[in-house]
N, C-alpha and C positions, 0 to 999 in steps of 0.2 A: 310564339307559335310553335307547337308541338312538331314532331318529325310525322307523326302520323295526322294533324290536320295538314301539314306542308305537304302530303303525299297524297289525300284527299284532293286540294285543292288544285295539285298538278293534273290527276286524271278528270277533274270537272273541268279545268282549262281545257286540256286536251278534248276534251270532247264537244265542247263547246266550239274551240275552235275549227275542226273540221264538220261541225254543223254548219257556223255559221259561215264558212265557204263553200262550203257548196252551195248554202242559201243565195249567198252575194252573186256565185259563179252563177244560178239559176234567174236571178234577177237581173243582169248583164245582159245573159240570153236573152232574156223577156224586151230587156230594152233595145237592145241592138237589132232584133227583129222588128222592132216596132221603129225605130229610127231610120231605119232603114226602106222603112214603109211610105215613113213619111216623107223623107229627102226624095222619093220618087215621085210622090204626089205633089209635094210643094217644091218652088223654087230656089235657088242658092240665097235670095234676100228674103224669105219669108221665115228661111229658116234663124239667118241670119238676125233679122228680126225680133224674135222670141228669146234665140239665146242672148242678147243685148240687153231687153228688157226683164230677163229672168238674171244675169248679171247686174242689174240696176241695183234691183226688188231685193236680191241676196243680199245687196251690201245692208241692208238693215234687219236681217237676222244675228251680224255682232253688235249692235245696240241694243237688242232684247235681251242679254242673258247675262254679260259682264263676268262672267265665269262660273256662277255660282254653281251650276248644273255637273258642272266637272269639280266644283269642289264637295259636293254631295257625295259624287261617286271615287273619289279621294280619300274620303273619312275613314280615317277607322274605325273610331265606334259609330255603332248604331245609330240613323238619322231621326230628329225628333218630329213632333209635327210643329214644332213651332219651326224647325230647321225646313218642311217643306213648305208651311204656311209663309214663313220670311222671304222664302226664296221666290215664290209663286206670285207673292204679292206684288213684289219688286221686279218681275217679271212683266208683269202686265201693267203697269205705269210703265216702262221704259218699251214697250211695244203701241200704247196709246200714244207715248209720245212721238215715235218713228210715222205714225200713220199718219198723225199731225202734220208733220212734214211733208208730208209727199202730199197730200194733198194739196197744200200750202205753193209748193215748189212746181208739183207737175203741170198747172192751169199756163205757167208762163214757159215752160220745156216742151211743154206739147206744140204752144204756138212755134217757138223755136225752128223746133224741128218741123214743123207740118204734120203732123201725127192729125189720126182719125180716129174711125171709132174702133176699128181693130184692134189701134195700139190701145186705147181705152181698154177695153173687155181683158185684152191679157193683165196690164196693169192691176185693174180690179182682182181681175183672179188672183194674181202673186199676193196679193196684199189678202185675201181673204186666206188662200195657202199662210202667209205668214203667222196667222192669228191662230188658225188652228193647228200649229207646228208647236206655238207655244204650249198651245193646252195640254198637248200631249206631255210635254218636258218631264214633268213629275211622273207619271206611269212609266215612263220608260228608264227613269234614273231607278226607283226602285226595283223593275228588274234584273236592269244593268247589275244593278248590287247584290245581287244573286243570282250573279249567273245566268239567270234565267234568260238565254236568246233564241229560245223556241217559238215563243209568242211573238216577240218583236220580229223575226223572222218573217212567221205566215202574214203579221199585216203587210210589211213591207213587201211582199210578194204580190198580196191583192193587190194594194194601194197602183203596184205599178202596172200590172195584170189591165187593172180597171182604166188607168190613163192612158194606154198604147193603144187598149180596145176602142175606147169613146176617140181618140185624138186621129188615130187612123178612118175609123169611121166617119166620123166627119170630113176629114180632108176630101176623102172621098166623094164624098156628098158636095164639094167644090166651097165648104166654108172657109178655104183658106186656111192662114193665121188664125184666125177665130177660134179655131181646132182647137188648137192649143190652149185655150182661155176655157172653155166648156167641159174638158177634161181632169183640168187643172181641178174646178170648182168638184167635180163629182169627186177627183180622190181624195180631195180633203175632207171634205164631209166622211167620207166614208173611213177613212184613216180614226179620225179622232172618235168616231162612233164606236171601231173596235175596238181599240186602244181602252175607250172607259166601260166597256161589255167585260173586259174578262180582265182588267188591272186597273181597277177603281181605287182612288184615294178620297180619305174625307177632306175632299176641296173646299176649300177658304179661306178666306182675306184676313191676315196679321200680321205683326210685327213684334220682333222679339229682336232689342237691341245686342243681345249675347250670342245669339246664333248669328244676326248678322255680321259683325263683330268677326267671329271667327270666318266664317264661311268668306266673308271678303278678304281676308289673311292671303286665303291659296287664291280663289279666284280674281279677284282683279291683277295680281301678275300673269295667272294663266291667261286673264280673257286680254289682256295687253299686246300678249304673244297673236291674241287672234285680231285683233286691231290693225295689228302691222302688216299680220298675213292677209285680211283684206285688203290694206293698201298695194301689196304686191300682187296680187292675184286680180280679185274681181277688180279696185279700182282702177287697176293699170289697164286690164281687159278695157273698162266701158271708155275708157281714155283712147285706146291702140282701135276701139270700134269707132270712135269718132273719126280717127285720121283715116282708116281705111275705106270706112263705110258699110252699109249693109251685104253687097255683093260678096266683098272680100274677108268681111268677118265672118258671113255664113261657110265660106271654106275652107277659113282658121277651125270653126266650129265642128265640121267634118272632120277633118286631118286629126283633132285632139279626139275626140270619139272612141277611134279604135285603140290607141293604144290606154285609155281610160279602161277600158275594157277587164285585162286580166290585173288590173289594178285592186278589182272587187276585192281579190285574195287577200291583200295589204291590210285594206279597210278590216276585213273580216279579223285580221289575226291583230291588230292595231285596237280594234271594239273590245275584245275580248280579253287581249296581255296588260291594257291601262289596269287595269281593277285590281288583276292579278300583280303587277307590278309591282303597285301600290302596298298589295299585302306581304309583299317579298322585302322591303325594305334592309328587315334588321337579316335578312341570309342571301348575304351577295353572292355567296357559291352558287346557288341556287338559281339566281336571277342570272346571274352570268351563263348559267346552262341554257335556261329560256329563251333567252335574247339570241344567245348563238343560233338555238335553233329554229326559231322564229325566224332570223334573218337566211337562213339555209334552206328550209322549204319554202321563202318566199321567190326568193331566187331560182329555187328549181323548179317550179310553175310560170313564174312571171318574166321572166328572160327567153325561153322558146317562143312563149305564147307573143310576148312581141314581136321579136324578129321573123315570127308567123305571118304575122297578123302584115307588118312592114312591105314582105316580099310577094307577097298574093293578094294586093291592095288593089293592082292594078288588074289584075285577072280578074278578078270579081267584079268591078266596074265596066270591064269589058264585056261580062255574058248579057247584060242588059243596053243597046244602043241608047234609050232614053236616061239612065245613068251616067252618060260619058261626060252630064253636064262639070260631074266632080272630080275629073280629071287630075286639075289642075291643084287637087287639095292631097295627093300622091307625093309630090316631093316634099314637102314642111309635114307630110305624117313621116317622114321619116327621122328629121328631128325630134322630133314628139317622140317617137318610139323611143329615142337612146334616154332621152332625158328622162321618158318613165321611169324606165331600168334603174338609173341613177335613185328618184324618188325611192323609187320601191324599196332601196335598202337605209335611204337616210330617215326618211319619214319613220321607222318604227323605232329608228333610235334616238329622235328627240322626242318622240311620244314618251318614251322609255325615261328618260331624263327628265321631262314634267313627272311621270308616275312616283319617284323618288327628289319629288318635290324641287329638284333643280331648273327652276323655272328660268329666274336669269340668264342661265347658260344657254336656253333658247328663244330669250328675249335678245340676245344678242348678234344670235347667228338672224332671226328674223330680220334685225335691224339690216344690218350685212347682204341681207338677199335681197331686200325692198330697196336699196340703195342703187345695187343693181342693177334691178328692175327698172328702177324711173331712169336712171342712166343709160341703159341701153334700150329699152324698148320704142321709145319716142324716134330716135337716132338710128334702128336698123327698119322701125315701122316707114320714115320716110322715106329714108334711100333704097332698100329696098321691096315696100310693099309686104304684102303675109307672109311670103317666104322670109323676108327680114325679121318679122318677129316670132318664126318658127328659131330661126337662126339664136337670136337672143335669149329666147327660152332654153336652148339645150347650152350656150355661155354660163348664163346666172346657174345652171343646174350641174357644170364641171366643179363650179365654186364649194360643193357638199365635200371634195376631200378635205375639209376645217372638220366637219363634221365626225368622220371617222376617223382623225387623227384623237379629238375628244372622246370615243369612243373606246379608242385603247386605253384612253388614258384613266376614266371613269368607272368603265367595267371591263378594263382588261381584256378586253375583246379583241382580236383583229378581224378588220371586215376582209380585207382582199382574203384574204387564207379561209374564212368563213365560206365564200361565195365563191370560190374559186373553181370548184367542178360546174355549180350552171355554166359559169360563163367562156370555159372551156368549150365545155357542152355545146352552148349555144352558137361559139362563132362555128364553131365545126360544122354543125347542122345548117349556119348561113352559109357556108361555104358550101356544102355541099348540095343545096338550092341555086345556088347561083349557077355553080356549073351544071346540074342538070336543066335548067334553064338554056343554059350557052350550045347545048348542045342538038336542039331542034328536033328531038325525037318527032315522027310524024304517028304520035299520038293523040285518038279520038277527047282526053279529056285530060290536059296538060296541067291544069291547078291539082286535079288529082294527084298526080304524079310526083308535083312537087310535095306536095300534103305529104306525102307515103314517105317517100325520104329523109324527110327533113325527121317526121318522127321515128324514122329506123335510125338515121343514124345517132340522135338523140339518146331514145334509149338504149341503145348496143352501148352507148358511150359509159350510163350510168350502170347496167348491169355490169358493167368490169370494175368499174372505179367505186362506186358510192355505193358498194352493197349492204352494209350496216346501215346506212342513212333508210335504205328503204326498205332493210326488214323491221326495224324502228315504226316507221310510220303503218305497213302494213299488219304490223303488233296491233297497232292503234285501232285499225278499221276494223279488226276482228273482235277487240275486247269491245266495242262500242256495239257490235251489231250481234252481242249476245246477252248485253243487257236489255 
């Protein structure tokens, strides 16, 4: 790759990247308003409910795809149509065959459990969201491979826009849970509708032993990785839902929420540096600069907006009485928040690591995490209840320094020295909430207050220390918004 395509390609990342967070940032928004809506209308097991059975339905979106979708957007040269035909085809046998199942399996789990027709309809729904998640796959890997996340963008904007709208509306209307299922069914239709309006492929059924061949090379170790990360995530989830119950999972499900939140950023800059990664391989000076500063504005967004989010959790549940049902989901988000944090900077580095095709390396740390996981989750979910497996989740999540010592070692990176002004930044600014907290001013609107501090002292911190980082980035805002 040339110095002047390598310089192309950095200002299209770059812009792509703070498109597509603000995008994420704005879909957050979207969601958190509308969750927010709904947790008021519905109850701690209705909610609970839905995320359970939407954790179910997930686990069989890593049987649809086996990686091949991320070895598309891997490639270096150019995709063929037998390489989408191969993929697509394969795709959709391994989606007929999940729905197999659940149909198969759910007639004797419904008894089980006692389930109605509520849980029916959402069921339905996930399974018909699954079918058209796949059809999109191929539209959106072709954009992905160019860049292109303006488009994927605005759908993913309606898609959620349209679900919070129909889902809140309803609740409303006293359909319950049901909400959730009739929402579900409108964004998807409506998803896959735009998706093939304005990024159409010539769809259809083949088989091309050569491209399969390759494309399972990268993807079945990638899709391995996602196997495991199932088993530690969603399956430990619908496992840790079983021991708790509906009650207590609904505000597990709460408590993760908010700090999921400024997570969006991660996601956004994670969508956008795979690709980019990927095309970085043979100039690791280069990738070493990205990754550094990838992980440095991730952390200077995502460590306040936590520790935000953490300390005014309970202020905001308090301006509405009928809200104080979620009280009790205030101490286990406070785990959730650290362990974000943690996330936020491991996550982009084994993304990073797959991009440059070292897949192993985080087939391993997966094994490592899931191990974890079924080890302690079971064992702090009994003794302790939700706060036990808030507790366990930020355990299994100290265990990421393997991760950043790999880091150093791979691309020479150091994360603590990387990261090191947010998180300055950040305790300072929790510190200095706290005691304006401790201190009882008899002010008319006290979250305020805290709000205004925590961000002064924030930025006073970065305007002395990190001014190069953020005449950098505000370089950025200016050359994007004069093209």
């Amino acid at each position: 790759m040339e110095t002047l395509e390598i310089e192309e390609l950095k200002q299209k990342t770059t812009k792509n990247m703070l498109f597509v967070s603000l995008r994420n940032m704005g879909i957050q928004a979207i969601s958190t308003l509308g969750f927010f809506l709904l947790s008021l209308l519905l109850g701690t097991g209705e909610v609970g409910l839905f995320a359970l059975v939407a954790e179910s339905i997930g686990i069989l979106g890593y049987f649809s795809d086996i990686g091949l979708t991320s070895a598309l957007i891997q490639q270096k040269e150019e995709v063929s149509k037998n390489d989408l035909r191969t993929t697509f085809t394969i795709q959709q046998l391994l989606v007929l065959i999940s729905l197999i199942v659940v149909f198969l399996v759910y007639p004797n789990f419904s008894l089980a459990r006692n389930y109605g027709s509520k849980e029916l309809w959402i069921v339905l729904s996930l399974c018909f969201s699954f079918i058209t998640a796949s059809l999109k796959t191929i539209p959106s890997v072709l954009l992905e491979r160019r860049l292109n996340f303006k488009l994927l963008s605005i759908i993913d904007i309606l898609e959620n826009i349209s679900f919070y709208a129909i889902a809140v509306i309803f609740a409303f209307l006293g359909f319950g849970a049901v909400s959730y299922a009739i929402a579900i069914f409108f964004r998807s239709f409506l998803g896959v509708f735009l998706i093939y309006r304005y990024s159409s492929w010539p769809i259809g059924f083949g088989f091309s032993k050569l491209s399969a061949k390759r494309l399972f090379k990268f993807g079945i170790p990638f899709q391995l990785n996602s196997f495991i990360a199932m088993a530690k995530d969603r399956l430990s989830n619908v496992f840790v839902g079983g021991i708790l119950g509906r009650e207590s999972f609904g505000i597990l499900s709460w408590a993760q929420k908010g700090p999921r939140i400024p997570l969006a950023l991660m996601d956004a800059i994670m969508k956008v540096t795979f690709p980019t990664f990927a095309r970085l391989q043979e100039h690791p000076e280069v990738l070493q600069r990205s990754l550094k500063r990838s992980l440095y504005f991730i952390a200077l967004f995502v460590f306040p907006m936590l520790a935000g989010i953490a300390l005014v959790s309970s202020d905001i549940i308090n301006i509405i009485p009928k809200y104080q049902k979620w009280l009790p989901a205030v101490f286990p988000l406070y785990f959730y928040a650290v362990n974000a944090a943690i996330a936020a900077v491991t996550t982009p580095i084994t993304n990073a690591f797959n991009a440059i095709g070292k897949i192993t390396v985080t087939t391993k740390l997966m094994i490592m995490w899931t191990t974890l996981t079924w080890l302690l989750f079971p064992f702090f979910s009994i003794k302790f209840g939700y706060v036990g497996t808030s507790i366990a989740t930020l355990i299994v999540g100290l265990s990421s320094v393997v991760v950043w010592i790999l880091c150093q070692k791979i691309f020479n990176v150091n994360v603590l020295s990387t990261i090191i002004h947010p998180s300055v930044s950040t305790l300072l600014m929790a510190g200095s909430i706290i005691i304006f907290a401790r201190l009882n001013l008899p002010l008319p609107f006290p979250l305020l207050g805290k709000i205004i501090v925590g961000i002064t002292v924030y930025l006073a911190y970065h305007l002395i220390f990190s001014r190069p980082q953020l005449s950098w980035f505000f370089d950025q805002l200016k050359k994007i918004t004069k093209k």
